[in-house]
C-alpha positions as CSV (number, residue, x, y, z in Angstrom):
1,X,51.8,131.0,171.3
2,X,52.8,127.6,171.8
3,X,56.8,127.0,170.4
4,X,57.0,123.9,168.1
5,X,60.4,123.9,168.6
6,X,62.3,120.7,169.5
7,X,65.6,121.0,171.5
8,X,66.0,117.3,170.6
9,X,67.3,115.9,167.2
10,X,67.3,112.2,166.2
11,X,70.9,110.7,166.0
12,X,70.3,109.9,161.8
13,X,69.3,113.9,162.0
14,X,72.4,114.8,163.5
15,X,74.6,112.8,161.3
16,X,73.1,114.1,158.5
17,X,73.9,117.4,159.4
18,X,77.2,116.6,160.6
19,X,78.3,114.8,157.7
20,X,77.2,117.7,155.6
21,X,79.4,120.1,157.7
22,X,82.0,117.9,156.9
23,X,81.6,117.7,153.1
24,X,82.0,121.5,153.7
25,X,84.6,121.9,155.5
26,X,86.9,120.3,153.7
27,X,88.9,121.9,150.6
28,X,89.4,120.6,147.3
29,X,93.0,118.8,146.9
30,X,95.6,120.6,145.0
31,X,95.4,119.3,141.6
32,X,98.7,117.1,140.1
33,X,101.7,119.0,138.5
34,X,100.4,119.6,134.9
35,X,103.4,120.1,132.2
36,X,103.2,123.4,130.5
37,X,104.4,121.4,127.1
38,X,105.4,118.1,126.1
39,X,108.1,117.5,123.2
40,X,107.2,114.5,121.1
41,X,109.6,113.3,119.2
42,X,109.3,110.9,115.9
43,X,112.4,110.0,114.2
44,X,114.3,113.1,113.3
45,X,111.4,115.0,113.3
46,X,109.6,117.0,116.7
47,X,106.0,117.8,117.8
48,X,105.2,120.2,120.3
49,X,102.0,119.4,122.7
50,X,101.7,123.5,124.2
51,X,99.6,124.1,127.3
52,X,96.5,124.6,125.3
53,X,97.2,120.9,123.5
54,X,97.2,119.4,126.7
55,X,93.8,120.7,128.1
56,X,92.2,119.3,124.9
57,X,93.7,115.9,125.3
58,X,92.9,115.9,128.8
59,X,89.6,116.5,130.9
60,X,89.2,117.3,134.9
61,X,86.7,115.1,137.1
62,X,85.9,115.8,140.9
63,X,85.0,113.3,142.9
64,X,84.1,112.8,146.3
65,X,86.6,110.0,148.1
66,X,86.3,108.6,151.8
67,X,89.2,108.6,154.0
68,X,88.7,105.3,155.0
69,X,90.2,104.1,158.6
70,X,91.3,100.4,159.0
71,X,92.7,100.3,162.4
72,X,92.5,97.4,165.2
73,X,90.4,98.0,168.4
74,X,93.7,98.7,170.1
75,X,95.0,101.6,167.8
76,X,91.7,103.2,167.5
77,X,91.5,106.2,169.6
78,X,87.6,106.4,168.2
79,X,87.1,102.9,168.9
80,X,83.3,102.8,171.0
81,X,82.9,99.2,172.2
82,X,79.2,100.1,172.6
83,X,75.8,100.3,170.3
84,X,76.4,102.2,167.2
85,X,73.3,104.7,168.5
86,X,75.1,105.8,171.3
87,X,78.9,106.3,169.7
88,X,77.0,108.3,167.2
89,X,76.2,110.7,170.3
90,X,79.3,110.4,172.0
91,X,81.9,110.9,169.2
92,X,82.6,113.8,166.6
93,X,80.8,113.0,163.3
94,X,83.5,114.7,161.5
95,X,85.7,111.7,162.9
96,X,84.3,109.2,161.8
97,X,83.4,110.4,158.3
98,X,85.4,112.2,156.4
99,X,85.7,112.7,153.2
100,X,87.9,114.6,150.3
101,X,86.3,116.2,147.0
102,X,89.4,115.6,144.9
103,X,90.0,116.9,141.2
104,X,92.3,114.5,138.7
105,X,93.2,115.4,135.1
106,X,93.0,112.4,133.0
107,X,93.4,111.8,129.5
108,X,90.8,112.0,126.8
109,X,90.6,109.0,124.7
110,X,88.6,110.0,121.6
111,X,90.9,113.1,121.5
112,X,94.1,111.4,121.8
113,X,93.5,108.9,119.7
114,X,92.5,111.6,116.9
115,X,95.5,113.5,117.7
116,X,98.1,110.1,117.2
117,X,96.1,109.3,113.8
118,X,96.9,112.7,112.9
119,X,100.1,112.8,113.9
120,X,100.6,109.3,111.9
121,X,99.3,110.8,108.8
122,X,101.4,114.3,108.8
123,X,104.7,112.2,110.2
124,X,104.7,109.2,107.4
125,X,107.1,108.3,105.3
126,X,106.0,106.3,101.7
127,X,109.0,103.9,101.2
128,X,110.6,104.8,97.8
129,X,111.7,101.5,95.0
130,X,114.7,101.5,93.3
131,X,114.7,103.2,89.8
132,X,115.9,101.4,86.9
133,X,116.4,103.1,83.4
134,X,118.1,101.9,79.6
135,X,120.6,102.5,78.1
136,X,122.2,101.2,75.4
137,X,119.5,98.4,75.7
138,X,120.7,97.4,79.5
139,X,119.0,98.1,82.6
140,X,120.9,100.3,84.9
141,X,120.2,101.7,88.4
142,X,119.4,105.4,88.2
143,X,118.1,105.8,91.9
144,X,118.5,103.4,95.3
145,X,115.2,102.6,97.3
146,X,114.3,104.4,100.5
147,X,113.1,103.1,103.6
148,X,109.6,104.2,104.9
149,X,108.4,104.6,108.5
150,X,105.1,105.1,109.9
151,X,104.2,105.9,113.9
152,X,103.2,102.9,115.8
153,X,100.0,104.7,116.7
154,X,99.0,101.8,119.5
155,X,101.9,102.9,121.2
156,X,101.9,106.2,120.8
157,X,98.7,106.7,122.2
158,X,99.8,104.6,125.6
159,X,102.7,106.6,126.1
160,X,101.1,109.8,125.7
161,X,98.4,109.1,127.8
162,X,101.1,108.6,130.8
163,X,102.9,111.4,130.1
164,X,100.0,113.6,130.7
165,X,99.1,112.0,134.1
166,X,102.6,111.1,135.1
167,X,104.2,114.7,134.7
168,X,106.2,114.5,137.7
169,X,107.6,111.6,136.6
170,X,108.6,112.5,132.9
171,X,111.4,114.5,131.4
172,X,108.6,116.0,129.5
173,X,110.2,114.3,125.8
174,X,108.3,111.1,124.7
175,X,109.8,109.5,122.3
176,X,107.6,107.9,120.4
177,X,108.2,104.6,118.3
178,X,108.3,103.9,114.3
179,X,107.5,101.0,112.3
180,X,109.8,100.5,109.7
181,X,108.1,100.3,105.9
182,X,110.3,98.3,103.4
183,X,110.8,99.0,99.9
184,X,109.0,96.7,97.6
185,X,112.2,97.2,95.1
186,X,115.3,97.4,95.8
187,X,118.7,98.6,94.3
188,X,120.0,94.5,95.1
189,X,117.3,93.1,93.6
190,X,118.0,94.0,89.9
191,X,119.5,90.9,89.1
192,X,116.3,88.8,90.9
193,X,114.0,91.1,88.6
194,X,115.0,89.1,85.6
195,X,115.6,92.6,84.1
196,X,117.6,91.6,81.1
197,X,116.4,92.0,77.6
198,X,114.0,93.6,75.5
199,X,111.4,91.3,75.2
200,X,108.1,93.5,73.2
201,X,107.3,97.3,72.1
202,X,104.1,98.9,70.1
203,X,103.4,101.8,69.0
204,X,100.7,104.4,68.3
205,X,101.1,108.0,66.3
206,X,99.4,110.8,67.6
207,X,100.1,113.2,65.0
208,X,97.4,116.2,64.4
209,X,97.3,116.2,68.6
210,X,96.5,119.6,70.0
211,X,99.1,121.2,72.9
212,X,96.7,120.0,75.3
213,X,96.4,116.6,74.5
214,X,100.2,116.1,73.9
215,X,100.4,117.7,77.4
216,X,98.2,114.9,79.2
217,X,100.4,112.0,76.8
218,X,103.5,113.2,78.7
219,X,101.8,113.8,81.6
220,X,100.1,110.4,82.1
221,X,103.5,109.0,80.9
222,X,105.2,109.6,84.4
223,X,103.1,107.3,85.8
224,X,104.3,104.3,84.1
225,X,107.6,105.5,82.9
226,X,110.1,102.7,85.0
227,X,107.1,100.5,86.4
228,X,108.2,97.1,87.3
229,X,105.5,94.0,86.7
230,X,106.2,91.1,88.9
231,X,105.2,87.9,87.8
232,X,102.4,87.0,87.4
233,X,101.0,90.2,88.8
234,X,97.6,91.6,87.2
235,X,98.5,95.1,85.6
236,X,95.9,97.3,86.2
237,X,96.1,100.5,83.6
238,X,93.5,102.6,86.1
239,X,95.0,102.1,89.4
240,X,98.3,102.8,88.3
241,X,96.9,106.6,86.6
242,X,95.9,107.7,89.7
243,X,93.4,110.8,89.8
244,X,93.2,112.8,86.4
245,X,92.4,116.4,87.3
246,X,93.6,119.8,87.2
247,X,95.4,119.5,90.6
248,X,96.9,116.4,89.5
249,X,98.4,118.3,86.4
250,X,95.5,117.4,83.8
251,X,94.4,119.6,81.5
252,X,91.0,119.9,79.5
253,X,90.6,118.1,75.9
254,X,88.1,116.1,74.0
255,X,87.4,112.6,75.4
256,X,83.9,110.5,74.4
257,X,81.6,110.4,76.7
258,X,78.0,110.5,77.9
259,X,77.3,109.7,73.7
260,X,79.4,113.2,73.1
261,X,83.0,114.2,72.4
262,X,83.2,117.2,75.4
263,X,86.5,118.3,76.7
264,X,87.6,117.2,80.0
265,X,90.6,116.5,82.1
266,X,92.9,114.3,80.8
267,X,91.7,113.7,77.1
268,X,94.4,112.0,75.4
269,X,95.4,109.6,78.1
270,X,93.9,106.8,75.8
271,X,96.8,107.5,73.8
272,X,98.7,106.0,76.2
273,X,96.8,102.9,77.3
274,X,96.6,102.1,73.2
275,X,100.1,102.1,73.1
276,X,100.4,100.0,76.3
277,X,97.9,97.4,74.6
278,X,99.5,96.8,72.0
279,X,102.8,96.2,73.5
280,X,101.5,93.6,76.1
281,X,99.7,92.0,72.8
282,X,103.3,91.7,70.9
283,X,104.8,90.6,74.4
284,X,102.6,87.8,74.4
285,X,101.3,88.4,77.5
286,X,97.4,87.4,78.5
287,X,95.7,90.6,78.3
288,X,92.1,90.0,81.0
289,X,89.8,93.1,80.0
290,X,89.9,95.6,77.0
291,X,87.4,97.9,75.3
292,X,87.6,99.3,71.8
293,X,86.3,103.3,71.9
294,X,82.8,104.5,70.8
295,X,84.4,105.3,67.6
296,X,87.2,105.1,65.0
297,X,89.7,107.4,66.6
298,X,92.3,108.4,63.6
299,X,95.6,108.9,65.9
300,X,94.8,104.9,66.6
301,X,95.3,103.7,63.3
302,X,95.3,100.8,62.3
303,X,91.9,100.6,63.7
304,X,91.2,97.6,65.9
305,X,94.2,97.8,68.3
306,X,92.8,100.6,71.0
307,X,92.3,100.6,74.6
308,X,90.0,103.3,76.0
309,X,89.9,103.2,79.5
310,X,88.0,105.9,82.2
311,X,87.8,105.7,86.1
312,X,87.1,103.7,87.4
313,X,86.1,101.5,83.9
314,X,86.5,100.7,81.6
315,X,90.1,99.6,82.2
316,X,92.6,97.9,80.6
317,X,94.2,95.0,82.1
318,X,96.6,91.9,81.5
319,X,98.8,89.4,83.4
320,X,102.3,89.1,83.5
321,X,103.1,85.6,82.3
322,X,106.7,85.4,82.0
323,X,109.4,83.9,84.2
324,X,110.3,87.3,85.3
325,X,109.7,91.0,86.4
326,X,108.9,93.3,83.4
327,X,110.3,96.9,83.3
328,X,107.7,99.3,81.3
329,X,109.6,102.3,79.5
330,X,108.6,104.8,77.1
331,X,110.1,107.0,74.2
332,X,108.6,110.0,72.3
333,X,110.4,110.6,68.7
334,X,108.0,112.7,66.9
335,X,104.8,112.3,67.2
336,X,105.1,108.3,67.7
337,X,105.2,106.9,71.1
338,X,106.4,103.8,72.0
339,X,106.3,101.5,75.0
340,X,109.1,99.0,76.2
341,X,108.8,96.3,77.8
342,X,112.3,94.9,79.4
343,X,112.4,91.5,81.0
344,X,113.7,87.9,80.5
345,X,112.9,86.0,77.0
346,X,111.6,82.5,77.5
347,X,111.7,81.3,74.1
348,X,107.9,81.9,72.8
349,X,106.5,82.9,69.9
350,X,104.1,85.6,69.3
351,X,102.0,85.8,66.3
352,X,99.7,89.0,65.5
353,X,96.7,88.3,62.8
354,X,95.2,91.9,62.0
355,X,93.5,93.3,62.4
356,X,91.3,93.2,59.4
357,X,88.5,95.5,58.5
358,X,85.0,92.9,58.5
359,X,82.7,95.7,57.9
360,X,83.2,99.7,57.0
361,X,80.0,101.6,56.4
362,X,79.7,104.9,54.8
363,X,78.7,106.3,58.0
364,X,81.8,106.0,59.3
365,X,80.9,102.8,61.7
366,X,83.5,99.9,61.5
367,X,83.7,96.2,62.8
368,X,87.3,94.8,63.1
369,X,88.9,92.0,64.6
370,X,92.4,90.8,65.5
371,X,94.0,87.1,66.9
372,X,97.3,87.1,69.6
373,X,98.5,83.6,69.2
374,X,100.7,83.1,72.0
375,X,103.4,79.4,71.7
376,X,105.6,78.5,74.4
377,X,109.6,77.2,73.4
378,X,108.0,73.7,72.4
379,X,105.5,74.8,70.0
380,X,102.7,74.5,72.0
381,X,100.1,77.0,72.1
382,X,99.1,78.6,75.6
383,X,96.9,81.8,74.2
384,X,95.0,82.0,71.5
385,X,93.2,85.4,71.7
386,X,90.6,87.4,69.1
387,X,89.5,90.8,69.9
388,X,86.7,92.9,68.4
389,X,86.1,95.8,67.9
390,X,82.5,97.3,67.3
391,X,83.0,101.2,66.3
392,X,79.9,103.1,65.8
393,X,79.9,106.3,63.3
394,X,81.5,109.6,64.3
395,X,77.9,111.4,63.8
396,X,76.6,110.3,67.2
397,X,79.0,111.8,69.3
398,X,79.0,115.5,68.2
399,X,82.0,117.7,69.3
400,X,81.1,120.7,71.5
401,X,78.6,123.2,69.3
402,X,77.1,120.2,67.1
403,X,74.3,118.8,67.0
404,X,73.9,114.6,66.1
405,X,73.6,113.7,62.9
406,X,69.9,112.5,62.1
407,X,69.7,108.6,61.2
408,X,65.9,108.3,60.1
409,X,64.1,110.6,57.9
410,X,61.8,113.2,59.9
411,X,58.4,112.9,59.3
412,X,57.5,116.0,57.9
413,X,60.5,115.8,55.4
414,X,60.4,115.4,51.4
415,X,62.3,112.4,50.3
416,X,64.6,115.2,48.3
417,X,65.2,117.1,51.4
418,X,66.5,114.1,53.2
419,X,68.7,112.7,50.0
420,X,70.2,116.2,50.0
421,X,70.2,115.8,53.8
422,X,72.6,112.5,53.5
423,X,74.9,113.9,50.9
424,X,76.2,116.5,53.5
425,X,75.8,114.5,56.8
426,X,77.0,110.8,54.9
């Protein structure tokens, strides 16, 4: 048989196969000096990046690189000052091509940046106002501010990212960089606030409370005990609650709602934006949203002056109008609560009309209606402010085991069973 065998190879065969001998015969580079941990430290506090850290903010890529040759025809040993066919032939392929596979460790973006946001979150610091109490009818200072920080996470991220592919250059502790949060209040400021006088309270009475709801009145108390109002600031009642739930300290009592009287988290807290109402109302200040509740809720007698808020509404809201900061404190004797409102007195008057009864039905549905006449130092009137209140009867929103009340006769009723029907559900 005949070979087919060629002892002869084109030159593009034979550097084919020599530039895949020397793809082989190299070894892959030693990979950079990798720290076995990497102290972080934030203020006076300390992170620890461990070995297994590192691999997850970092990633390995091989790649193949050239060793590339820039020499004159002089210095160039390999230099063939012929065709490109024949140097091919004449001149080891391994020479003139080589190249390295080469394996870097380079930092993970996504995963850094995920690991500084975290960092930021466990690491900062809420700046803390000044606290300001009474006594004996004068503002004191019961506790200085405190200075926040947060981690300048831009940063962060850049100087991490080099200390993970810059090993042999680091000491191993980054120290990363803080941004400073001011206090919004502070001890210095006191005299600024305006904080002087007394300048409107109210009241409400929630006698015939259960343990639970006096619970959530002094609960939800703490978060406006020592608030400070800034000028013409918009007091939202809802945003300064916060969550109302059992892990916020809540327990479960009767509130109105979904057209029933059912026991959640928090009933009772109305108690406490009633009483807030009605001392913005005798403060003369320009109350922006209100709502009345479904119905006529005894421990906010006299009827008319409520505030039922829920979150996120209905809320209760008003603006502070005065030259000064206002100072919200509250005092339990009893069973009445009162709010005070501390702050500077610019001479107006504040007149309070109601609230007076329009309509009372034997139902137990109501219609009332009160006027805040509000006059500046000259006389002049600058708020002139009804609010109504449209209560429907009790019977509507049964309590957990009732059922509602009927309102029209059924069908298949007598007229004597439904007259004897009224008499016990009026």
């Amino acid at each position: 048989m005949k070979s087919t065998f060629s002892p002869f190879l084109s030159s593009s065969q034979i550097f084919l196969s020599l530039l895949i001998l020397s793809f082989l015969s190299i070894p892959m580079s030693a990979q950079g000096a990798v720290p076995t941990s990497i102290t972080l430290n934030i203020g006076d506090k300390t992170e620890i990046l461990s070995s297994l850290d590192i691999d997850h903010l970092t990633h390995l890529e091989t790649n193949n690189y050239p060793l590339l040759r820039h020499k004159s025809t002089i210095e160039n040993i390999d230099f063939c000052p012929t065709k490109i066919l024949f140097c091919n032939f004449s001149l080891s392929q391994s020479r003139l091509y080589s190249f390295s596979l080469i394996t870097r460790r380079t930092p993970d973006a996504k995963a850094i940046e995920d690991y500084v946001s975290t960092l930021a979150n466990k690491t900062k610091q809420e700046p803390v106002d000044a606290h300001f109490s009474v006594n004996e009818n004068k503002v004191v200072i019961t506790e200085k501010e405190q200075i926040g920080q947060t981690l300048d996470q831009q940063a962060s991220i850049r100087l991490i990212s080099y200390g993970l592919i810059h090993a042999e250059e680091m000491t191993n502790n980054i120290m990363l960089p803080l941004i400073i949060i001011e206090p919004k209040i502070k001890a210095e400021d006191m005299d600024k606030l305006g904080l002087v006088e007394l300048i409107g309270e109210g009241s409400t009475n929630f006698k015939g409370s259960t343990k639970s709801r006096i619970y959530n009145i002094e609960r939800a108390l703490k978060q406006f005990q020592n608030l400070i109002i800034a000028p013409n600031e918009e007091f939202s009642f809802v945003e300064h609650l916060g969550e109302v739930d059992g892990e916020h300290g809540y327990l479960p009592e009767l509130v109105i709602k979904n057209n029933q009287t059912t026991p959640e988290f928090g009933g009772g807290i109305c108690q406490v934006s009633s009483t807030v109402f009605r001392t913005a109302i005798y403060s003369g200040l320009k109350i922006t949203a209100r709502r009345n509740h479904a119905y006529p809720v005894h421990y906010y007698y006299p009827y008319g002056m409520d505030a039922t808020v829920y979150i996120p509404k209905p809320d209760l809201t008003f603006i502070n109008n005065t030259p000064a900061s206002i100072l919200m404190q509250s005092t339990i004797e009893g069973t009445k609560l009162t709010f005070h409102f501390y702050g500077t007195k610019d001479g107006r008057e504040v007149k309070v009309d109601g609230p007076h009864i329009l309509e009372h039905n034997p139902d137990g549905s109501m219609k009332t209606v009160f006027t805040q006449e509000v006059n500046n130092a000259d006389g002049r009137n600058f708020i002139r402010d009804s609010f109504w209140s449209n209560y429907k009867s009790p019977s509507l929103f049964p309590h957990p085991g009732q059922e509602p009340n009927l309102t029209s006769k059924p069908k298949d009723w007598t007229e004597k069973e439904w007259v004897a029907y009224k008499k016990i559900h009026p």
